[in-house]
C-alpha positions as CSV (number, residue, x, y, z in Angstrom):
1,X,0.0,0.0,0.0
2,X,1.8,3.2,-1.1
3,X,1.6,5.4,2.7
4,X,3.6,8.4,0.9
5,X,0.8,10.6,1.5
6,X,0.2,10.4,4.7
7,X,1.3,13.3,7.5
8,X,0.2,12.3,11.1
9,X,0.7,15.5,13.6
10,X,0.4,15.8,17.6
11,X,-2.5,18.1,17.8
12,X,-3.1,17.6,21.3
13,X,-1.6,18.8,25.0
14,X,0.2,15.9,26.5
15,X,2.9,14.6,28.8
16,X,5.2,12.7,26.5
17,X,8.6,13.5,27.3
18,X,10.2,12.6,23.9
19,X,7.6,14.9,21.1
20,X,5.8,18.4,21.7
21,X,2.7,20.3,20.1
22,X,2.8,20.3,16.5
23,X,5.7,17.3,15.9
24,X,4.9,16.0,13.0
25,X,5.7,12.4,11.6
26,X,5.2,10.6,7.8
27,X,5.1,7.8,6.0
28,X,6.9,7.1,2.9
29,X,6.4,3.3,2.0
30,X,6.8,1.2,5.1
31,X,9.8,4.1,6.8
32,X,8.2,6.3,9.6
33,X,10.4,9.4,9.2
34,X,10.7,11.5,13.0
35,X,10.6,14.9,13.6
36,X,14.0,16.5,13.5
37,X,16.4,15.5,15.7
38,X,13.7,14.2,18.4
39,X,14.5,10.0,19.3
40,X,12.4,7.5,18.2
41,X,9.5,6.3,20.4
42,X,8.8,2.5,20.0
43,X,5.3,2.1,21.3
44,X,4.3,5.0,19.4
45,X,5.6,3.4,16.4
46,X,4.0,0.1,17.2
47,X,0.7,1.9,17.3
48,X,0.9,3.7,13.7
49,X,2.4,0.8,12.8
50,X,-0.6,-1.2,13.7
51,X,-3.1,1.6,12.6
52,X,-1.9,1.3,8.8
53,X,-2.0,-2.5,9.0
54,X,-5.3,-4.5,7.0
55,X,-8.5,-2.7,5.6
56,X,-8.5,1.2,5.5
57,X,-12.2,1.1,5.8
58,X,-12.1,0.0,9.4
59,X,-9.4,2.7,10.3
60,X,-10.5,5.8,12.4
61,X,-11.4,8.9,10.3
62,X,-10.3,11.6,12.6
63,X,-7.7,10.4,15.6
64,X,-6.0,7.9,17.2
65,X,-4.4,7.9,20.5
66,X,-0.7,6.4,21.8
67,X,-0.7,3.8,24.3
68,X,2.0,4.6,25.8
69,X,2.0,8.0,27.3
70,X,-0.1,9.0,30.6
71,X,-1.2,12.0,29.1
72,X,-2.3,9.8,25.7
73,X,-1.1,11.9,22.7
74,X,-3.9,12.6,20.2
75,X,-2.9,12.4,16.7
76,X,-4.5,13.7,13.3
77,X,-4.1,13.1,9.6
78,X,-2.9,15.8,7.6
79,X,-5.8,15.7,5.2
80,X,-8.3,16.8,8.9
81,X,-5.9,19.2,10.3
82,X,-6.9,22.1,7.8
83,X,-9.7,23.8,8.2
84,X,-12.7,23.8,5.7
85,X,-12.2,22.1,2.3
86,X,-8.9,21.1,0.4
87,X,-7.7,24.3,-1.4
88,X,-8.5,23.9,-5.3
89,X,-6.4,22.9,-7.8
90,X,-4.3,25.0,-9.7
91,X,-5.9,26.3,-12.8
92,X,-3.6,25.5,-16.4
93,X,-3.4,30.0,-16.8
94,X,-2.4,29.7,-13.0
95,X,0.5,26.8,-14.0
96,X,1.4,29.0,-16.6
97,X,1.8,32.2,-14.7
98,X,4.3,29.8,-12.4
99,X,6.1,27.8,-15.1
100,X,7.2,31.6,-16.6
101,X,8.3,32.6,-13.6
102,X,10.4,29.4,-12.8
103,X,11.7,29.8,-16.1
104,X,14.0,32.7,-15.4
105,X,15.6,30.7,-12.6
106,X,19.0,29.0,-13.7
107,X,17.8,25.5,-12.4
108,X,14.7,25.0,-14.8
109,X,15.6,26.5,-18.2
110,X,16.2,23.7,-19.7
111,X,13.0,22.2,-19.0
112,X,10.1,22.8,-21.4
113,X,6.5,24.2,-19.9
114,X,5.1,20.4,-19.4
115,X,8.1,19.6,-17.4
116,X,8.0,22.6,-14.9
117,X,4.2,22.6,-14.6
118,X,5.1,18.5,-13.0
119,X,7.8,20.0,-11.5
120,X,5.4,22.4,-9.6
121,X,3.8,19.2,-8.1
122,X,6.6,18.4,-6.1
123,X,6.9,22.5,-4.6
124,X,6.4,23.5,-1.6
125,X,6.5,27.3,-0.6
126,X,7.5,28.8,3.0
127,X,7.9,32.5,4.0
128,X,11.1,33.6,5.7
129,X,11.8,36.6,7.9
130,X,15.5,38.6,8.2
131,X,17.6,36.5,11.1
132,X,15.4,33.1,10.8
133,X,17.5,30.3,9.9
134,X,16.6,27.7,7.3
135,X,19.3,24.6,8.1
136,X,21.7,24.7,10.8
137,X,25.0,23.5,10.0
138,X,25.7,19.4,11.0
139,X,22.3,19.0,10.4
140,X,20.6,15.9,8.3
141,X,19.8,17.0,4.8
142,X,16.0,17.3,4.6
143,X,15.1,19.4,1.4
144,X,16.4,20.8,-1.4
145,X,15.7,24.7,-1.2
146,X,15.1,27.0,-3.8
147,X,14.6,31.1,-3.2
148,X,11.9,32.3,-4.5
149,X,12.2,36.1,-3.5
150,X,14.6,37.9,-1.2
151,X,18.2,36.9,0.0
152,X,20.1,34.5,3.1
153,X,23.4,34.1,3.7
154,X,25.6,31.2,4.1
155,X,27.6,30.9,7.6
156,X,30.4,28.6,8.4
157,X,31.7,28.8,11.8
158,X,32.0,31.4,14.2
159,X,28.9,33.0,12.1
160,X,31.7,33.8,9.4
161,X,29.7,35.0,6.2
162,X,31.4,33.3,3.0
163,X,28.6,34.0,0.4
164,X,25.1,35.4,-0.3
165,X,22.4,33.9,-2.1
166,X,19.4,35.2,-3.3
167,X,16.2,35.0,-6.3
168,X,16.5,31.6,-8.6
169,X,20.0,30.4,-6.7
170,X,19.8,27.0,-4.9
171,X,21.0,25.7,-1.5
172,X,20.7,22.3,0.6
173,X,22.0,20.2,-2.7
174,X,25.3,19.0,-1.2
175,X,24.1,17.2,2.0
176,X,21.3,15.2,0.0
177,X,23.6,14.2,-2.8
178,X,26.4,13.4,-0.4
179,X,24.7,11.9,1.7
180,X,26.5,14.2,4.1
181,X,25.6,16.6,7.0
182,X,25.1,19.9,6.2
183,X,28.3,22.2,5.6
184,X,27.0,25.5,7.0
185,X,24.0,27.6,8.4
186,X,21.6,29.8,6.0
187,X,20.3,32.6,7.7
188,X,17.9,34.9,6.3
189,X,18.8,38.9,5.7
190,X,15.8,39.8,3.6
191,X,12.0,38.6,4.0
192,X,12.4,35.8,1.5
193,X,9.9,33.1,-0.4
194,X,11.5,29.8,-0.2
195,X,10.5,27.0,-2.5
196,X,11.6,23.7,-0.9
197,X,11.5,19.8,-2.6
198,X,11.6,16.9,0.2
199,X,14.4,14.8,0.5
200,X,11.8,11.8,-0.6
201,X,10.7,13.5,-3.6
202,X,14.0,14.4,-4.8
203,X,15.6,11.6,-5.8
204,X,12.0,10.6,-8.3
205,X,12.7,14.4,-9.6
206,X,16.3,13.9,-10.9
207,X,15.3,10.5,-11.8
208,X,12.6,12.3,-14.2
209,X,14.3,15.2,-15.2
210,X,18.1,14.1,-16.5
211,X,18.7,17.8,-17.5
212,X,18.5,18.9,-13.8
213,X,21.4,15.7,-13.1
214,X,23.6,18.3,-15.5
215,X,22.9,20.8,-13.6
216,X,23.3,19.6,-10.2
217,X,26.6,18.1,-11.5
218,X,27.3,21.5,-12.3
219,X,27.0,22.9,-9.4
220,X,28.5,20.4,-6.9
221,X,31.6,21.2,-9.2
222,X,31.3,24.8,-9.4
223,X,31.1,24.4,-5.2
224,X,33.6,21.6,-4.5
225,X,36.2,23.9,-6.9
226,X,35.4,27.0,-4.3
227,X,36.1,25.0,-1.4
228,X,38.8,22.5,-2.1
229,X,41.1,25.5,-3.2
230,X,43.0,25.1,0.0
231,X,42.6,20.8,0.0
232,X,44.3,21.2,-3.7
233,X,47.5,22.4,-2.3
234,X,47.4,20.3,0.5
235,X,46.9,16.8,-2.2
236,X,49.9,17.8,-4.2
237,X,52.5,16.6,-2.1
238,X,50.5,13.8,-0.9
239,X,47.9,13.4,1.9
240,X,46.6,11.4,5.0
241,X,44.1,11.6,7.4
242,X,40.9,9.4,8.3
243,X,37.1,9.0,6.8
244,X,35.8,10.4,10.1
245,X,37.0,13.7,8.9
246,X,37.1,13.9,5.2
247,X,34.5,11.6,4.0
248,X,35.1,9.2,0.9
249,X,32.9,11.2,-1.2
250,X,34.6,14.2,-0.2
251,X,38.1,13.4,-1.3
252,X,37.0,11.8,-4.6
253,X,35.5,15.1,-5.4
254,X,38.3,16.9,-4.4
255,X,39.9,14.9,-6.9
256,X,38.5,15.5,-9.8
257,X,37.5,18.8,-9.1
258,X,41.1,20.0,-8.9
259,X,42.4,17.4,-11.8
260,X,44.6,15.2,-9.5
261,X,46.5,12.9,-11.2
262,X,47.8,9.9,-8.6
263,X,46.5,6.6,-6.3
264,X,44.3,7.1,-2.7
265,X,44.5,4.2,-0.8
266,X,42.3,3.0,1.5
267,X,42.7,1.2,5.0
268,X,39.4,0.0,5.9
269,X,37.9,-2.3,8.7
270,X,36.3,-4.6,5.1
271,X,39.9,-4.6,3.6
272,X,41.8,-2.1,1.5
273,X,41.1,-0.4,-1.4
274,X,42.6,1.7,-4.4
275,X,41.0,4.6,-6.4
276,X,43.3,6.1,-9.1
277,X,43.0,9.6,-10.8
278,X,44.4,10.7,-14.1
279,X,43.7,14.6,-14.3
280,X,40.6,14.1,-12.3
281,X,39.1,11.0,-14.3
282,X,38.5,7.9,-12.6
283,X,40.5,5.0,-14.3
284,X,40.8,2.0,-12.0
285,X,39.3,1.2,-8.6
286,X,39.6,-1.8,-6.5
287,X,38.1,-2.9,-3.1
288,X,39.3,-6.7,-1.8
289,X,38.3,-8.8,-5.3
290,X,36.0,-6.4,-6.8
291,X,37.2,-4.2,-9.5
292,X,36.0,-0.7,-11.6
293,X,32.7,0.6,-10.8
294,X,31.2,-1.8,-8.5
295,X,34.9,-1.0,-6.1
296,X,34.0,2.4,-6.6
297,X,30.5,2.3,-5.4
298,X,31.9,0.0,-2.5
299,X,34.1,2.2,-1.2
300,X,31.7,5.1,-0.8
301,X,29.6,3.0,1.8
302,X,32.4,3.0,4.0
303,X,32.4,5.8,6.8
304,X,35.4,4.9,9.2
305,X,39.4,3.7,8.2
306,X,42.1,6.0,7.1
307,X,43.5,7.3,3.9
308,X,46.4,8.1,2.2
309,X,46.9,10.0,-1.2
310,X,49.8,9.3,-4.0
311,X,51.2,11.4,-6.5
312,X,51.8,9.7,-9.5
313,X,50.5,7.1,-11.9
314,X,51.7,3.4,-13.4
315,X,52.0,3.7,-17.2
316,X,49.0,1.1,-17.3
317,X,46.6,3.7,-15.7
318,X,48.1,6.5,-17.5
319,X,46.8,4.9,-21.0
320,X,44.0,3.5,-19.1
321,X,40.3,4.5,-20.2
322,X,38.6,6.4,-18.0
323,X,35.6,3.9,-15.7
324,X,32.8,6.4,-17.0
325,X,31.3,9.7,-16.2
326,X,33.3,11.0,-13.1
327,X,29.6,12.8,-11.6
328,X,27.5,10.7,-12.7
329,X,29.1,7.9,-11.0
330,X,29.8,9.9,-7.8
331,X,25.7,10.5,-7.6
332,X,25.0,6.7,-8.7
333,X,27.7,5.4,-5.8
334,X,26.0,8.0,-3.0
335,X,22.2,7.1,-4.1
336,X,23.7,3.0,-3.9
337,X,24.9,3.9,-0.6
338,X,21.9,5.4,1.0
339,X,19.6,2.5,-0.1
340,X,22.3,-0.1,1.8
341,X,22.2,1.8,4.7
């Protein structure tokens, strides 16, 4: 049964320790996603779990309640926690008005009007005011985030400002491709429309769309060149250090991004592994007995060991062709990885 529709949100007063007024909680397939950083509660989860279990005709139409809490927690669906009727549905001069606009952005002009208007499906709009922030820095990536109107900036730490971004420019793309935490804080400095896609849906968007993979690849290179200036400098003499601070995914794109040409080895609890660079391209990979692509994508699931990074290449990788589409594979190996874990 497809529960990707399906918002339940604490609507009540009640004395659970663990959620508060307003937490809400979905269901995409069988996965019961948590509010943000709030712990899971296994009775709770028991009793949704149950409520979604056999005929939907004999489940209730308006609440439930959790078992487990003294103070009960009441629960709604999202479809009976508006007021009134469901808002009507676009009209096609209405799409249109909104496809011209999304036009001008950067991140939909390749798309023709039948593409944005599905595009617009997957939108959802939220209003901003100057100092609120949008993600905080080490947080899980949750959306994708698009500005609409009005500007934020971008904070690494010590509130340090490194870069301002405002109408039609895109933020929150690294952590879900990565897979990664996110790098820095957005704070808003003008009263700013934000158009955000969830995690869930984005993955089915690119999926759809291959013109926005270019441009995401793009981007992420257009980034990882602004901030692996100083990490270039650092790999040209060689390198070590460990996963737990430089993720796999991280050096591999500081790689190619800054045209390395040379062999990072691997140390890891599964074995050890070998990723070589020829100006950036990816021409061999290995992990225990598994060679090319299918080492590659291994080697990305891994999140503790060590590494170490080589100038210099064999003459058998320097004539060797390169294992395929440095981003596209990068993407393939994180989207692999998230579905493992």
């Amino acid at each position: 049964m497809d529960l990707s529709d399906i918002i339940i949100k604490i609507i009540e007063d009640h004395k659970c320790p663990l959620y508060t007024l307003g937490d809400e909680f979905s269901l995409s397939g069988t996965a019961l996603e948590l509010p943000a950083d709030k712990p899971v509660c296994l009775i709770l989860v028991k009793d949704i779990t149950r409520l979604f279990e056999g005929d939907a005709r004999n489940r209730p139409k308006d609440v439930f309640f959790c078992s487990g809490c003294s103070g009960r927690i009441k629960l709604g669906y999202k479809k009976d926690l508006s007021a009134g009727e469901a808002p009507p549905k676009k009209t096609d001069s209405e799409l249109t008005v909104i496809a011209d606009l999304l036009k001008r952005f950067e991140i939909f002009r390749e798309l023709d009007d039948k593409d944005i208007k599905e595009v617009i499906t997957y939108l959802n709009l939220k209003k901003y005011a100057p100092g609120e922030i949008v993600i905080h820095k080490g947080d899980h990536g949750r959306n994708l985030y698009i500005i609409a109107s009005g500007r934020v900036e971008i904070l690494e730490e010590e509130e340090v400002n490194i870069a301002l971004l405002g109408s039609g420019e895109v933020f929150g793309e690294m952590s879900l491709l990565s897979g990664e935490p996110v790098g820095a804080t957005v704070r808003v400095i003008e009263p700013a429309r934000i158009l955000y896609i969830h995690n869930r849906d984005f993955r089915q968007v690119l999926n759809r769309f291959p013109s926005l993979q270019m441009y995401f690849a793009r981007l992420m290179a257009k980034r990882l060149a602004y901030t692996n200036t100083a990490r270039s400098e650092e790999f040209a003499s060689g390198m070590i250090g460990k996963l737990t601070d430089m993720s796999a995914s991280e050096i591999f794109q500081t790689l190619n991004t800054n045209q390395k040409s040379g062999v990072l080895t691997l140390d890891l609890m599964g074995g050890t592994g070998a990723v070589a660079f020829r100006e950036g391209e990816l021409v061999s990979a290995r992990f225990n007995h598994t060679k090319g692509v299918e080492a590659f994508y291994a080697l990305l699931r891994h999140k503790q060991g060590r590494f170490k990074f080589k100038p210099g290449l064999s003459e058998k990788n320097l004539k060797a062709e390169p294992l395929g589409d440095f981003m596209f594979l990068l993407m393939e190996g994180v989207r692999l990885a998230d579905e493992s874990a």
